[in-house]
N, CA and C atoms of all chains as a GROMACS GRO file, in nm:
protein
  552
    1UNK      N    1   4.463   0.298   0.517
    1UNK     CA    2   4.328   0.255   0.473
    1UNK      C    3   4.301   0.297   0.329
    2UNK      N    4   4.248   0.186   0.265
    2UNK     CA    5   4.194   0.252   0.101
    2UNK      C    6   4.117   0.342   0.092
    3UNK      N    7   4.097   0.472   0.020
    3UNK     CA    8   4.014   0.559   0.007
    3UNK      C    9   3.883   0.477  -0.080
    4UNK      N   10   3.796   0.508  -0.057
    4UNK     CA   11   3.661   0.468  -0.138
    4UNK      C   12   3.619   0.575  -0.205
    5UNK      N   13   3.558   0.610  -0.360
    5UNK     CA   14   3.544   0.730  -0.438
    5UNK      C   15   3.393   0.755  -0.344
    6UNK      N   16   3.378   0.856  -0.325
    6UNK     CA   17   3.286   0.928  -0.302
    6UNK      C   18   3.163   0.858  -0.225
    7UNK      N   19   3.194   0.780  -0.106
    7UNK     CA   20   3.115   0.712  -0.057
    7UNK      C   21   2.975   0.850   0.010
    8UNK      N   22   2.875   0.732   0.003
    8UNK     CA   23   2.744   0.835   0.052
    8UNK      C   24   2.712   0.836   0.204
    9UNK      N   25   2.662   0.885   0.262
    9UNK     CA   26   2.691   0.855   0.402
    9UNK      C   27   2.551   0.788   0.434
   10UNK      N   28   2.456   0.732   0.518
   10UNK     CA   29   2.329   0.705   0.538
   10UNK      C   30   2.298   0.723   0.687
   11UNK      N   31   2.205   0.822   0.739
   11UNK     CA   32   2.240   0.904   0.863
   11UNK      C   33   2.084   0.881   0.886
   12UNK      N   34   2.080   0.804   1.036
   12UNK     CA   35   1.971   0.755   1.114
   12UNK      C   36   1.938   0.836   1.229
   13UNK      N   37   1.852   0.965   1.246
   13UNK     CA   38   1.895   1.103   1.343
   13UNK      C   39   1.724   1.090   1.377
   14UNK      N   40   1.716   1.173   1.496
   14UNK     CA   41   1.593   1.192   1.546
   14UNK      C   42   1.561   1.346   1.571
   15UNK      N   43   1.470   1.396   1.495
   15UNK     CA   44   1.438   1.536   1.496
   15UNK      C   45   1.392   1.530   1.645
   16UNK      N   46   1.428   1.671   1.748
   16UNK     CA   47   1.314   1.686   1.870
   16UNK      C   48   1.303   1.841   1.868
   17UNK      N   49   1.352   1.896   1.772
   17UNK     CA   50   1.309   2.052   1.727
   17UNK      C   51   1.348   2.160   1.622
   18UNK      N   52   1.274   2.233   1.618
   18UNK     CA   53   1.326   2.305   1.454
   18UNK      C   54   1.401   2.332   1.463
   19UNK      N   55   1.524   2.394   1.523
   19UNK     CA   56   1.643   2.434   1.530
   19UNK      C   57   1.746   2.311   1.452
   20UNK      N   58   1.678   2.152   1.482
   20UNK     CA   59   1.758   2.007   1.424
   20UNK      C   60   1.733   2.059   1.258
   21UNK      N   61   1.672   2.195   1.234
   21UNK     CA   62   1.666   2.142   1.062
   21UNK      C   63   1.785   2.210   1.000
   22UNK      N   64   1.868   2.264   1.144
   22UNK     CA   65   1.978   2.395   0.993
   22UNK      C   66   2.088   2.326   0.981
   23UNK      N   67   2.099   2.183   1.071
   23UNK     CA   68   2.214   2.057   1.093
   23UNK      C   69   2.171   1.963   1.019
   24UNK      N   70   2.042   1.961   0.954
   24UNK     CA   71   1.980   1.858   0.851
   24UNK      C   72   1.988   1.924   0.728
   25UNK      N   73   1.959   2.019   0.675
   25UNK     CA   74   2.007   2.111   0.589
   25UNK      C   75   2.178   2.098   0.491
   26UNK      N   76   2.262   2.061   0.630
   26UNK     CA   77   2.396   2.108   0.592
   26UNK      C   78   2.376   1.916   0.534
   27UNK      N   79   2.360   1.863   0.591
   27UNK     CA   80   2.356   1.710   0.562
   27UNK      C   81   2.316   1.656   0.446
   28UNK      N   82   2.148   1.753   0.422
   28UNK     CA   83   2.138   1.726   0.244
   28UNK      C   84   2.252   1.766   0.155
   29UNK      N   85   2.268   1.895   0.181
   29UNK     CA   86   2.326   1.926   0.074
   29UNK      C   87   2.477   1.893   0.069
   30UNK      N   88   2.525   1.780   0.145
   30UNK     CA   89   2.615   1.712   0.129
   30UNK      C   90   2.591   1.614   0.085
   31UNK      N   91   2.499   1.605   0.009
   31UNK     CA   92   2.435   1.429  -0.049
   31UNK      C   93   2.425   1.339   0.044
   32UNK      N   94   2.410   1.373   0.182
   32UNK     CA   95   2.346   1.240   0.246
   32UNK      C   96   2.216   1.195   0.248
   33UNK      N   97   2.229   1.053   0.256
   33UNK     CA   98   2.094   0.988   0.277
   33UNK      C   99   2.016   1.005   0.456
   34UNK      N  100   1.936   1.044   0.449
   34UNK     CA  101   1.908   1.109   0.562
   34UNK      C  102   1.731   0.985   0.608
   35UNK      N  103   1.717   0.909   0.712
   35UNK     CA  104   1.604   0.899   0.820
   35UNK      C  105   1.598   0.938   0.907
   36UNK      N  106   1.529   1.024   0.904
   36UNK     CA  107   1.450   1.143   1.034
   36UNK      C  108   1.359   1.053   1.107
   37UNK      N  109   1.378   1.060   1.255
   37UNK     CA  110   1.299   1.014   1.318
   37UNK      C  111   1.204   1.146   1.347
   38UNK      N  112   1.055   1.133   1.342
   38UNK     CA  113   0.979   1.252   1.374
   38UNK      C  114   0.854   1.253   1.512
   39UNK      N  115   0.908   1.131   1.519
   39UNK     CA  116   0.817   1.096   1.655
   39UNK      C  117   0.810   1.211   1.778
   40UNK      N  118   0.891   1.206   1.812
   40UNK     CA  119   0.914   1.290   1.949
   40UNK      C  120   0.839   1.410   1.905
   41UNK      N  121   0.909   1.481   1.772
   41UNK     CA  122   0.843   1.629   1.781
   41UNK      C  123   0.665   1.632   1.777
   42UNK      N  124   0.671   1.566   1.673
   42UNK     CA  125   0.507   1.482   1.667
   42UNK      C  126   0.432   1.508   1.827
   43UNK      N  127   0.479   1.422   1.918
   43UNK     CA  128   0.446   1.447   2.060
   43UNK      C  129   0.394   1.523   2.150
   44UNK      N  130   0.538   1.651   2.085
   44UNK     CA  131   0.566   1.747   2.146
   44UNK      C  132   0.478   1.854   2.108
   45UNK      N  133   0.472   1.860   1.977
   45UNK     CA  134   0.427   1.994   1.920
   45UNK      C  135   0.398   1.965   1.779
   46UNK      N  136   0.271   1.913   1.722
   46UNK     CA  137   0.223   1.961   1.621
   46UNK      C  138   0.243   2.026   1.479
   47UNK      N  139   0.207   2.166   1.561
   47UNK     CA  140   0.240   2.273   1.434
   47UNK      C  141   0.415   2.271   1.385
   48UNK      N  142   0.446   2.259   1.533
   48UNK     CA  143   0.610   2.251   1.468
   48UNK      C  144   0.668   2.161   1.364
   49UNK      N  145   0.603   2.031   1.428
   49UNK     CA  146   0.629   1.921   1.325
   49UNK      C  147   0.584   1.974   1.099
   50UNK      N  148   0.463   2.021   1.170
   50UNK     CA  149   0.400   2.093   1.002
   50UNK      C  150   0.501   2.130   0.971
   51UNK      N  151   0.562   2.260   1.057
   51UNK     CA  152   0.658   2.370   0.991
   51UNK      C  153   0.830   2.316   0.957
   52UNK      N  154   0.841   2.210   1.014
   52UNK     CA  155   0.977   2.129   1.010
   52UNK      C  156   0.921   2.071   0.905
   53UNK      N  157   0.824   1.974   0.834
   53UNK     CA  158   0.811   1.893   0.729
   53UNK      C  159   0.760   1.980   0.629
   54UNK      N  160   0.748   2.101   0.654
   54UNK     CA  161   0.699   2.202   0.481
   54UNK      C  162   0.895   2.236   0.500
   55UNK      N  163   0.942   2.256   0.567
   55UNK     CA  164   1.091   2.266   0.528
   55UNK      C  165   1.183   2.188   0.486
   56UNK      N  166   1.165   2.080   0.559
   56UNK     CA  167   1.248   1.952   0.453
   56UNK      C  168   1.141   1.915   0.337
   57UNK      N  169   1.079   1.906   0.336
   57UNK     CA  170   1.020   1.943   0.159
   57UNK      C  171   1.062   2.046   0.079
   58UNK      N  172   1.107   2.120   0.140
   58UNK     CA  173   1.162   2.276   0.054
   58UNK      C  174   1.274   2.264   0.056
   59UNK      N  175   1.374   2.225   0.134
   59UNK     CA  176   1.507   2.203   0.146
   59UNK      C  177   1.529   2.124   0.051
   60UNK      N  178   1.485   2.004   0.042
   60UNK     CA  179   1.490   1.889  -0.053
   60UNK      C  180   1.475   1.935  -0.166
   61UNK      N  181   1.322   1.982  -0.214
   61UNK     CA  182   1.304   2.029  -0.375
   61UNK      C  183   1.452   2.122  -0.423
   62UNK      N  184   1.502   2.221  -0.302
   62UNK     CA  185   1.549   2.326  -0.401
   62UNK      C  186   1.745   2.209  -0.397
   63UNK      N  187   1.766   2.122  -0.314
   63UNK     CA  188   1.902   2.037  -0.341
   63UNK      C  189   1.874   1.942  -0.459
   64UNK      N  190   1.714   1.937  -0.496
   64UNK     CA  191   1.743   1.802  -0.613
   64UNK      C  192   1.713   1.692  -0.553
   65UNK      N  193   1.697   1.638  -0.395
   65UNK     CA  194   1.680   1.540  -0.377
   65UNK      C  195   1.573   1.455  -0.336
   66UNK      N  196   1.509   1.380  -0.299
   66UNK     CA  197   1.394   1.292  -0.316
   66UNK      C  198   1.337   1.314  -0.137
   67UNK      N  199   1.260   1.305  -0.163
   67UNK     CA  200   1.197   1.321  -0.003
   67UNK      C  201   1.052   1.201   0.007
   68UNK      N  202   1.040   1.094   0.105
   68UNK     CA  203   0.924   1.040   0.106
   68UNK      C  204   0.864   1.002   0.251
   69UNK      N  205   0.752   0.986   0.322
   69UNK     CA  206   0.767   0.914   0.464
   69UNK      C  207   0.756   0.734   0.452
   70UNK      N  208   0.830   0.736   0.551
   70UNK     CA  209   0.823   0.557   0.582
   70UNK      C  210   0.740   0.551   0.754
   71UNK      N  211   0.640   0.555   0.648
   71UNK     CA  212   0.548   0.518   0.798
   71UNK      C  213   0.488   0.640   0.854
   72UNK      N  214   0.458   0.610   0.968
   72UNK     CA  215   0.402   0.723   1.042
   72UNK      C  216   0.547   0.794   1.136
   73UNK      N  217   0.643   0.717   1.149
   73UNK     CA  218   0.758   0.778   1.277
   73UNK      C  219   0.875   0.882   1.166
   74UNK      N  220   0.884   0.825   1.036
   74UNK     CA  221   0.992   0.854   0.968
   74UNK      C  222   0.986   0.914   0.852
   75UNK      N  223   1.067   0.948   0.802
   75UNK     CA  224   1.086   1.102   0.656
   75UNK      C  225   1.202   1.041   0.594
   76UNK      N  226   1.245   1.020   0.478
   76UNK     CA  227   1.353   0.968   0.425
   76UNK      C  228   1.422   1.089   0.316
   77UNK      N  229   1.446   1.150   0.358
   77UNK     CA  230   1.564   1.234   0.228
   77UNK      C  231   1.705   1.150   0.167
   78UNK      N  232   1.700   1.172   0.023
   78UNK     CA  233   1.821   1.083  -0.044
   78UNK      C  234   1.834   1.164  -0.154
   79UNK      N  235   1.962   1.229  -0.177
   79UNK     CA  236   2.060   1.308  -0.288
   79UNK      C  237   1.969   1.244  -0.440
   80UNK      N  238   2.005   1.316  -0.545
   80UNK     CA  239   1.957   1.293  -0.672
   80UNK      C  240   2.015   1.121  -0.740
   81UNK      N  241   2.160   1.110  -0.646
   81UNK     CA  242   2.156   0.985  -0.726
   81UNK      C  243   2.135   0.854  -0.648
   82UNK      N  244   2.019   0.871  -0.576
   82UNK     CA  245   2.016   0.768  -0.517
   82UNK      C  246   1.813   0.772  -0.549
   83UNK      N  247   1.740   0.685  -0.581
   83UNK     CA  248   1.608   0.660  -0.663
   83UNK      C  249   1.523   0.583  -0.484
   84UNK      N  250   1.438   0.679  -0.477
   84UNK     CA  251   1.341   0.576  -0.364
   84UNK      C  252   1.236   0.512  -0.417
   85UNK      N  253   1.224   0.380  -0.399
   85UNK     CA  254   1.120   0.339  -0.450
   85UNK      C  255   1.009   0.380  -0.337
   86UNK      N  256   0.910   0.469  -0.312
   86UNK     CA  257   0.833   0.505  -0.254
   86UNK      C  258   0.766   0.396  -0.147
   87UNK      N  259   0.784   0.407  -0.037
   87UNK     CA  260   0.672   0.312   0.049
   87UNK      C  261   0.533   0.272   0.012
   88UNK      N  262   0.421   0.405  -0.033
   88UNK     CA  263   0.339   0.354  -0.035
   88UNK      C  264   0.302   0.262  -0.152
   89UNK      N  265   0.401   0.239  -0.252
   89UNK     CA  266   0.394   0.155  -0.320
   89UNK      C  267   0.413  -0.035  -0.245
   90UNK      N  268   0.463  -0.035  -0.131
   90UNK     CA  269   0.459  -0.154  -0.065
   90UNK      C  270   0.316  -0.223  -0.076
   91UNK      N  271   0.246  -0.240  -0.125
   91UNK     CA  272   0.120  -0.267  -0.138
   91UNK      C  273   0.059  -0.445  -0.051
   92UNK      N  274   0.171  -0.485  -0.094
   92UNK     CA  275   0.168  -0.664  -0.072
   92UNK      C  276   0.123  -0.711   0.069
   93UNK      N  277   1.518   1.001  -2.233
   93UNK     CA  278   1.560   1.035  -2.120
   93UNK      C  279   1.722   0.994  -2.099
   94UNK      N  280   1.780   1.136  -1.961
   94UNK     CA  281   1.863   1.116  -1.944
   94UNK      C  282   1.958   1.021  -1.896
   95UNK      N  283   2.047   0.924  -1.887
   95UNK     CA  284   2.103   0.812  -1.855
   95UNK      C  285   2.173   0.821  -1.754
   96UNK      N  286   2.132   0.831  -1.613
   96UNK     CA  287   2.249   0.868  -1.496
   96UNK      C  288   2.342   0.716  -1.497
   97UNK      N  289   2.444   0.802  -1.437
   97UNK     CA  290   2.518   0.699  -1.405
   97UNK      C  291   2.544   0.613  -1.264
   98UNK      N  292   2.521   0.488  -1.277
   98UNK     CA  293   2.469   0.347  -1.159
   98UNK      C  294   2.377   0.478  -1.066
   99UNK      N  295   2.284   0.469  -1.088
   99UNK     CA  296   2.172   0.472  -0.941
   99UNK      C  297   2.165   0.428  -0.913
  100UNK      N  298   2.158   0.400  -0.752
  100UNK     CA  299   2.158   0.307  -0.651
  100UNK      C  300   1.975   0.330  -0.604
  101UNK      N  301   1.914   0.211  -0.581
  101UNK     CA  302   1.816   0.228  -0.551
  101UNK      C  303   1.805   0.221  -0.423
  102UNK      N  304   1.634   0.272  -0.329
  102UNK     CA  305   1.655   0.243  -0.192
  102UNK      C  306   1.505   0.188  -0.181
  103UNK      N  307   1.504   0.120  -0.143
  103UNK     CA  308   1.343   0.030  -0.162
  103UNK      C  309   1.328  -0.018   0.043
  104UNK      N  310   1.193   0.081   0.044
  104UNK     CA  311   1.163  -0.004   0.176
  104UNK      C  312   0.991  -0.086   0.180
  105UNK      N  313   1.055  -0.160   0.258
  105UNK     CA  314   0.929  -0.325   0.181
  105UNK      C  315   0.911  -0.388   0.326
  106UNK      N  316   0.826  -0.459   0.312
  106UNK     CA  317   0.772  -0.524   0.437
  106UNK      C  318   0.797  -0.709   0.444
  107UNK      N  319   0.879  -0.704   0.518
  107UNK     CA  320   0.901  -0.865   0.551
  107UNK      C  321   0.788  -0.936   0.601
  108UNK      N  322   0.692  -1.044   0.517
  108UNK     CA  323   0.590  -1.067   0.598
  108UNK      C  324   0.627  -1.205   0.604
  109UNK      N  325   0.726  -1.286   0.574
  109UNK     CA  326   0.728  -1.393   0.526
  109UNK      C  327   0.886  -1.454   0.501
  110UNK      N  328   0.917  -1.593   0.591
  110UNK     CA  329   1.062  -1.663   0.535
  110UNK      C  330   1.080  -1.619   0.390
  111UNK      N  331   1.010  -1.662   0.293
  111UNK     CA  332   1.013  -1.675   0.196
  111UNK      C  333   1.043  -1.522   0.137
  112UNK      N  334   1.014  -1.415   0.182
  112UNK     CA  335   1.058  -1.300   0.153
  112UNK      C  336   1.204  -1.286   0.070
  113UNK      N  337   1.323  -1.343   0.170
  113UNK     CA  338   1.439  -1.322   0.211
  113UNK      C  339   1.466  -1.397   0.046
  114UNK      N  340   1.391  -1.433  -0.048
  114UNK     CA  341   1.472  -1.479  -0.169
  114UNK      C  342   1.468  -1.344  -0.227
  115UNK      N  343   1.403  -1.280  -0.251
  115UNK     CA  344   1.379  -1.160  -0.326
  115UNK      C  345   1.478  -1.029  -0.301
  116UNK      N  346   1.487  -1.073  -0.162
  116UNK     CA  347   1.565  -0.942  -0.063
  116UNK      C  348   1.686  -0.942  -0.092
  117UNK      N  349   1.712  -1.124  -0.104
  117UNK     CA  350   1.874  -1.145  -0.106
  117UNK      C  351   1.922  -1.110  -0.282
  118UNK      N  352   1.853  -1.141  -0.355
  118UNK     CA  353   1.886  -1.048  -0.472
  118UNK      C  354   1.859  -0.907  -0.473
  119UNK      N  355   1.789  -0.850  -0.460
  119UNK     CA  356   1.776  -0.669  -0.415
  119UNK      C  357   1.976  -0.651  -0.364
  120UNK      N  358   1.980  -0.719  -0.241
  120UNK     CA  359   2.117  -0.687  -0.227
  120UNK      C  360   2.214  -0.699  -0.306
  121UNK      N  361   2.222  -0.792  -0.315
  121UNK     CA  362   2.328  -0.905  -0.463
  121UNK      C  363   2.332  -0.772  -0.588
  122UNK      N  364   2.161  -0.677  -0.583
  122UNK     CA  365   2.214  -0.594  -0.710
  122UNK      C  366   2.243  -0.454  -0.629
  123UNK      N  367   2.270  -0.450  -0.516
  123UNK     CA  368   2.325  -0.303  -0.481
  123UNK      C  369   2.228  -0.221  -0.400
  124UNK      N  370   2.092  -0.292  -0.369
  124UNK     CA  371   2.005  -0.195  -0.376
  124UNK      C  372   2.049  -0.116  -0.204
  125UNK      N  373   1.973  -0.051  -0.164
  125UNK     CA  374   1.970   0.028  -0.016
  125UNK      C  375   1.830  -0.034   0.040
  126UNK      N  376   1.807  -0.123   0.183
  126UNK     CA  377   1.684  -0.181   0.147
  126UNK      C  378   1.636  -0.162   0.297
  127UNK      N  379   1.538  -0.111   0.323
  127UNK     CA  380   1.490  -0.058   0.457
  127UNK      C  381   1.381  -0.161   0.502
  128UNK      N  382   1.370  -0.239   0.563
  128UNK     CA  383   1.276  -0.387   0.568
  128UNK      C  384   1.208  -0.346   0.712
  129UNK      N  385   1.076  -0.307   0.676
  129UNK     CA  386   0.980  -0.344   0.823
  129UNK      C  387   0.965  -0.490   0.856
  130UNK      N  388   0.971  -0.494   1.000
  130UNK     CA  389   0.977  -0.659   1.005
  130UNK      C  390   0.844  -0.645   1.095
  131UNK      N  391   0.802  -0.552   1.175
  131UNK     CA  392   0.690  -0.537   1.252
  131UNK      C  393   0.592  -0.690   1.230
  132UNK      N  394   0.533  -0.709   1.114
  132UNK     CA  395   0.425  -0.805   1.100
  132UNK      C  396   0.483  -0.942   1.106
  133UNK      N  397   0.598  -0.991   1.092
  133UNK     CA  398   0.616  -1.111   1.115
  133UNK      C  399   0.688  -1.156   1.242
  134UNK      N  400   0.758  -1.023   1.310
  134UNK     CA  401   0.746  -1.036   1.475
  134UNK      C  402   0.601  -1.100   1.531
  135UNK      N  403   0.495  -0.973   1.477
  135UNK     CA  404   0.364  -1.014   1.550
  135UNK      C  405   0.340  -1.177   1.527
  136UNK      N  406   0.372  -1.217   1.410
  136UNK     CA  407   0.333  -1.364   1.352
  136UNK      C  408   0.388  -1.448   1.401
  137UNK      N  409   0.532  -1.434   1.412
  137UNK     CA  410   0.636  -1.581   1.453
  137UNK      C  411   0.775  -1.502   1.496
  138UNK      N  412   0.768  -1.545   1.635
  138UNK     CA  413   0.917  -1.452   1.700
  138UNK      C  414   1.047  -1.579   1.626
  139UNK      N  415   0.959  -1.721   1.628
  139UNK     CA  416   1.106  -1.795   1.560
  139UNK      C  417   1.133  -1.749   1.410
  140UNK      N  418   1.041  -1.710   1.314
  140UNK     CA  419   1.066  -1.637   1.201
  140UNK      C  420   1.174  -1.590   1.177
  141UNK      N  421   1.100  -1.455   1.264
  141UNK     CA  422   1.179  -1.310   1.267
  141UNK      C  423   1.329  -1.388   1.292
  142UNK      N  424   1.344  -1.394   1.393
  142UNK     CA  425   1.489  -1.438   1.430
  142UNK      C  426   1.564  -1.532   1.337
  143UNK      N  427   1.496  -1.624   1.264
  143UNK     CA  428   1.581  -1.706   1.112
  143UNK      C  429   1.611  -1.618   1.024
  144UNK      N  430   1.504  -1.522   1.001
  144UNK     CA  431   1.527  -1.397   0.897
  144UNK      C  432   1.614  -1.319   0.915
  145UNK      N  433   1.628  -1.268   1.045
  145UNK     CA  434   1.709  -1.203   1.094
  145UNK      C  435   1.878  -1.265   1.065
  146UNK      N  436   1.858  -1.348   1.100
  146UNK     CA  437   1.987  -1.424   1.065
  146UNK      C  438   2.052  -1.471   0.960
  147UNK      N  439   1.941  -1.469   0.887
  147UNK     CA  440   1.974  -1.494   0.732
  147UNK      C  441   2.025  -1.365   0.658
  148UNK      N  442   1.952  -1.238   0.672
  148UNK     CA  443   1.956  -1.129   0.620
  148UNK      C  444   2.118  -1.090   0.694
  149UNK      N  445   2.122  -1.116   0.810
  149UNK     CA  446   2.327  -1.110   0.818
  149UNK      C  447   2.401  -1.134   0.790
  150UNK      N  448   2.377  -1.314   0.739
  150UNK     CA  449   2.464  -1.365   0.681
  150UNK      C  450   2.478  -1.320   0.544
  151UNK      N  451   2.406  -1.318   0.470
  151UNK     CA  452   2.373  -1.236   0.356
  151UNK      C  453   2.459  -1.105   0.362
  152UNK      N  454   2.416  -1.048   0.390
  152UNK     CA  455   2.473  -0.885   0.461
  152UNK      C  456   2.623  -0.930   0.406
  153UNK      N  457   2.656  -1.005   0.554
  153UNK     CA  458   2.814  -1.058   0.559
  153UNK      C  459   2.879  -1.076   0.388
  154UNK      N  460   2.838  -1.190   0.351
  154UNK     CA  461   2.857  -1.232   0.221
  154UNK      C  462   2.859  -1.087   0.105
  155UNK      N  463   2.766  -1.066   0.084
  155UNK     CA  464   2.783  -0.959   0.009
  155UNK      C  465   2.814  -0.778   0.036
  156UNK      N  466   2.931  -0.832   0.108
  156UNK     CA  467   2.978  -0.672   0.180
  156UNK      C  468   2.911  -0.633   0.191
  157UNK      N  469   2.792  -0.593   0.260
  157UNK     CA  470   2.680  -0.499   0.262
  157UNK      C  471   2.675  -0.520   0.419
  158UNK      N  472   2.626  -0.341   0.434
  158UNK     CA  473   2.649  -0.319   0.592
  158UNK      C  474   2.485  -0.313   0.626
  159UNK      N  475   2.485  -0.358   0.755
  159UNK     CA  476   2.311  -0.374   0.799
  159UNK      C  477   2.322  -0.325   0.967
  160UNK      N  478   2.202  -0.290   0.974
  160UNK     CA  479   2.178  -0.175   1.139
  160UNK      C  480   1.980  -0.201   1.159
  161UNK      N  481   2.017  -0.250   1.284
  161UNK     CA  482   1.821  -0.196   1.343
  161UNK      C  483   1.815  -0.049   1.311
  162UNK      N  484   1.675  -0.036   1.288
  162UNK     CA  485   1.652   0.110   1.267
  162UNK      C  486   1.499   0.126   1.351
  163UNK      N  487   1.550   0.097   1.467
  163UNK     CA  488   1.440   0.150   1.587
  163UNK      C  489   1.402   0.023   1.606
  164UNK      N  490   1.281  -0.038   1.664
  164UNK     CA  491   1.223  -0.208   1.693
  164UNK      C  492   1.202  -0.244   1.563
  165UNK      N  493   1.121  -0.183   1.452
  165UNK     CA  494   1.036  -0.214   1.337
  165UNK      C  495   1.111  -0.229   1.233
  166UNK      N  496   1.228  -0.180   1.208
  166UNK     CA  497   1.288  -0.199   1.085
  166UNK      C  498   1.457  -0.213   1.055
  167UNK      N  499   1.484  -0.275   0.957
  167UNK     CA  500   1.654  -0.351   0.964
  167UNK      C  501   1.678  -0.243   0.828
  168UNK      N  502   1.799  -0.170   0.815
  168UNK     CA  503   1.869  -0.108   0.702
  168UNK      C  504   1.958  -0.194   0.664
  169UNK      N  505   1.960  -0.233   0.503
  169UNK     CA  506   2.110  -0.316   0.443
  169UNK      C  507   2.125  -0.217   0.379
  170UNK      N  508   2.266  -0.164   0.384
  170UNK     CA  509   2.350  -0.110   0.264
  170UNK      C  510   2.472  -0.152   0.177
  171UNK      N  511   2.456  -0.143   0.050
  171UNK     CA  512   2.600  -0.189  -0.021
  171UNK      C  513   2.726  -0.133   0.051
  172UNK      N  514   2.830  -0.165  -0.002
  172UNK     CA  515   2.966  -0.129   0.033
  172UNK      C  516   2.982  -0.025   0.009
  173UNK      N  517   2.963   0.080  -0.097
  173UNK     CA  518   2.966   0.237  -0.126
  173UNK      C  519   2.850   0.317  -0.033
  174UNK      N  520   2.789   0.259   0.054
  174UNK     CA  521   2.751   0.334   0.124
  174UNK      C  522   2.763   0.311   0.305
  175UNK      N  523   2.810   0.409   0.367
  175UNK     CA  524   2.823   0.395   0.496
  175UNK      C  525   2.725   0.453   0.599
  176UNK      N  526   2.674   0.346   0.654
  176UNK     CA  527   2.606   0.371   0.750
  176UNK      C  528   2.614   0.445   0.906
  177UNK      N  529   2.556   0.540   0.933
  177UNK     CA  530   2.582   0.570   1.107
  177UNK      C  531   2.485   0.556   1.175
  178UNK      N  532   2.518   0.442   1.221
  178UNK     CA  533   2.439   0.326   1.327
  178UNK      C  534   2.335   0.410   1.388
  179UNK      N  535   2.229   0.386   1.416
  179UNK     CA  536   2.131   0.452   1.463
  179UNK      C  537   2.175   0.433   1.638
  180UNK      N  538   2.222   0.319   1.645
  180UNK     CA  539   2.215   0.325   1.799
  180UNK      C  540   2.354   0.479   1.863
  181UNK      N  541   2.398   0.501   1.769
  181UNK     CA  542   2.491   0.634   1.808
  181UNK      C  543   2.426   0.785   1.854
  182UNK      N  544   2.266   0.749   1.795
  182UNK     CA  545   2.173   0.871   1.789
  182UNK      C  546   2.171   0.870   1.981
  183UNK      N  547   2.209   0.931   1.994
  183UNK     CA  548   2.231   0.948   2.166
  183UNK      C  549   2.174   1.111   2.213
  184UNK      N  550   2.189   1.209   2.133
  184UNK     CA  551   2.090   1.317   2.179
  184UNK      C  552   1.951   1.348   2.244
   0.00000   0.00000   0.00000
């Protein structure tokens, strides 16, 4: 098989507890493009959800990479070289 | 400002409309990463959705670009430098 230079990976995962952030963690900082599903924890627990989304905000700031939500279910983390055009700019 | 080299963009946008799919199909054509809520034109026209749907594959197809549901509401296209892991694998 041909090697491809440095392909990015794009990883479609569903958070259901804080413990999912030290396996999301290793994932940023491998430059993946990361959608978090956040529904379930949402559900489940609240505060947890707070304390999981002040951490992938912190995780993110200190790798360099972009963090935004899509919607109410989802969180999008993406490495420095990849540009989100922000959702709430969807305006149309 | 600094000049990175090819950023790949990731734009998520809302399909409300056939007519969408001209805009989309260039977004791909230039590389982009494109996360498409289709939610509102399900609600509008199930024959729509499903032409769109079909179009946005063939498309897909054509321009090496890999595409995945991402839960009921939304379709992921990615270029060829980036690899996708299918959401339906999320099995935890």
């Amino acid at each position: 098989m041909q090697k491809q230079e440095n392909p990015t990976y794009l990883k479609a995962i569903t958070i259901r507890d804080v413990s999912d952030v030290l396996s999301i963690k290793e994932d940023i900082k491998k430059g993946m493009i990361l959608i978090l599903r956040v529904t379930p924890l949402a559900q489940k627990d609240v505060e947890q959800l707070r304390t999981v989304v002040e951490e992938l905000y912190s995780i993110a700031k200190t790798a360099g990479a972009d963090i935004a939500r899509l919607g109410e279910e989802r969180i999008i983390v993406a490495p420095s070289n990849i540009k989100i055009w922000k959702p709430e700019y969807d305006l149309k």
